[in-house]
N, C-alpha and C positions, 0 to 999 in steps of 0.2 A: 512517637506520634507519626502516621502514615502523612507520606507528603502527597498534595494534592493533584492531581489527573490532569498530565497536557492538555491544553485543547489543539484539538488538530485542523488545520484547513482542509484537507484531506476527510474524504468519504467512501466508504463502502463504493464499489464499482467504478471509483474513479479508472482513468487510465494513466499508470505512471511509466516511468524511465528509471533505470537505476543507476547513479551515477556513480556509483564506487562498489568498491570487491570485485570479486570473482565473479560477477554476474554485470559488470558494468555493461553500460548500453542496449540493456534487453528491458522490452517494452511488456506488460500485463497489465490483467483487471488487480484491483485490492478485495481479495477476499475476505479477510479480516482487519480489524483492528483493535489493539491492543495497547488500551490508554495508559493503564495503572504501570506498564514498563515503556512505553513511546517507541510500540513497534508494530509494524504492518507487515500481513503474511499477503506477497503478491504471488498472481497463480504462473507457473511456470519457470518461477525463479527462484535462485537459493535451496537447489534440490539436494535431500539428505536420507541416507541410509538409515533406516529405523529398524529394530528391530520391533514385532508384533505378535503378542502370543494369538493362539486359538481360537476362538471366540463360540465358533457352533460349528457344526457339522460340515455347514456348505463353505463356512468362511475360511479361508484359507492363512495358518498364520506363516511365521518368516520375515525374512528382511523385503520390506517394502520400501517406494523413494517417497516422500513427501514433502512440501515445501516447509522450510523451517522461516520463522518471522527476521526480517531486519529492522534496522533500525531507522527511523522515520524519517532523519537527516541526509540518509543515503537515497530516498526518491524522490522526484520532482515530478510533478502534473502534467500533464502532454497535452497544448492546445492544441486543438485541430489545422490552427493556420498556420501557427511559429513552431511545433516542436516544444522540448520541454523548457519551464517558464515557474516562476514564484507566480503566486495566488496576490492577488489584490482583493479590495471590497468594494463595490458601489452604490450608494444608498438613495433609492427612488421613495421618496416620502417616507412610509415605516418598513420599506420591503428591503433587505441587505443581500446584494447577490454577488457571487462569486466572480473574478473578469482576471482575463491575463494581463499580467503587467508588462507584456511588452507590446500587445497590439490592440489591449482593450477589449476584447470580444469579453463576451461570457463564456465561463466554463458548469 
């Protein structure tokens, strides 16, 4: 039996931090994400050698970089006021919005 898909606080275009590995303290957008393994492919980070065959005439194949996914535990959300921060929730009648936990804003 397939086990069931994190849910993530984390969104498409957010902007995170990465807090560990080889790429610690470097900042990007989330280009992907990747529930069914609980990993996000952030742009500019965790660059990896691929190799690439052919594809048509004009496209060139070879070893390209591409960013490879990490693991979701590794980034944190970047408020605009505090730097990176855990997600809260705050609930205005039926509306749930996103807010940093350390200064409150919304994210």
């Amino acid at each position: 039996m397939a086990e069931a898909a994190h849910k993530f606080k984390l969104k498409k275009e957010d902007t995170v931090q990465i807090i560990a590995g080889k790429d610690k303290g470097k900042r990007g957008k989330i280009l992907k994400i990747l529930r069914d393994k609980d990993r996000v492919v952030v742009e500019g980070a965790n660059i990896v050698k691929k190799a690439q065959k052919r594809r048509s005439q004009q496209d060139r194949g070879g070893i390209v970089e591409v960013e490879a996914a990490l693991h979701s535990s590794n980034v944190q959300i970047v408020c605009k006021k505090c730097g990176p921060t855990r997600i809260g929730y705050k609930l205005d009648g039926d509306k749930k919005t996103r807010v940093c936990r350390k200064c409150g804003e919304a994210l």
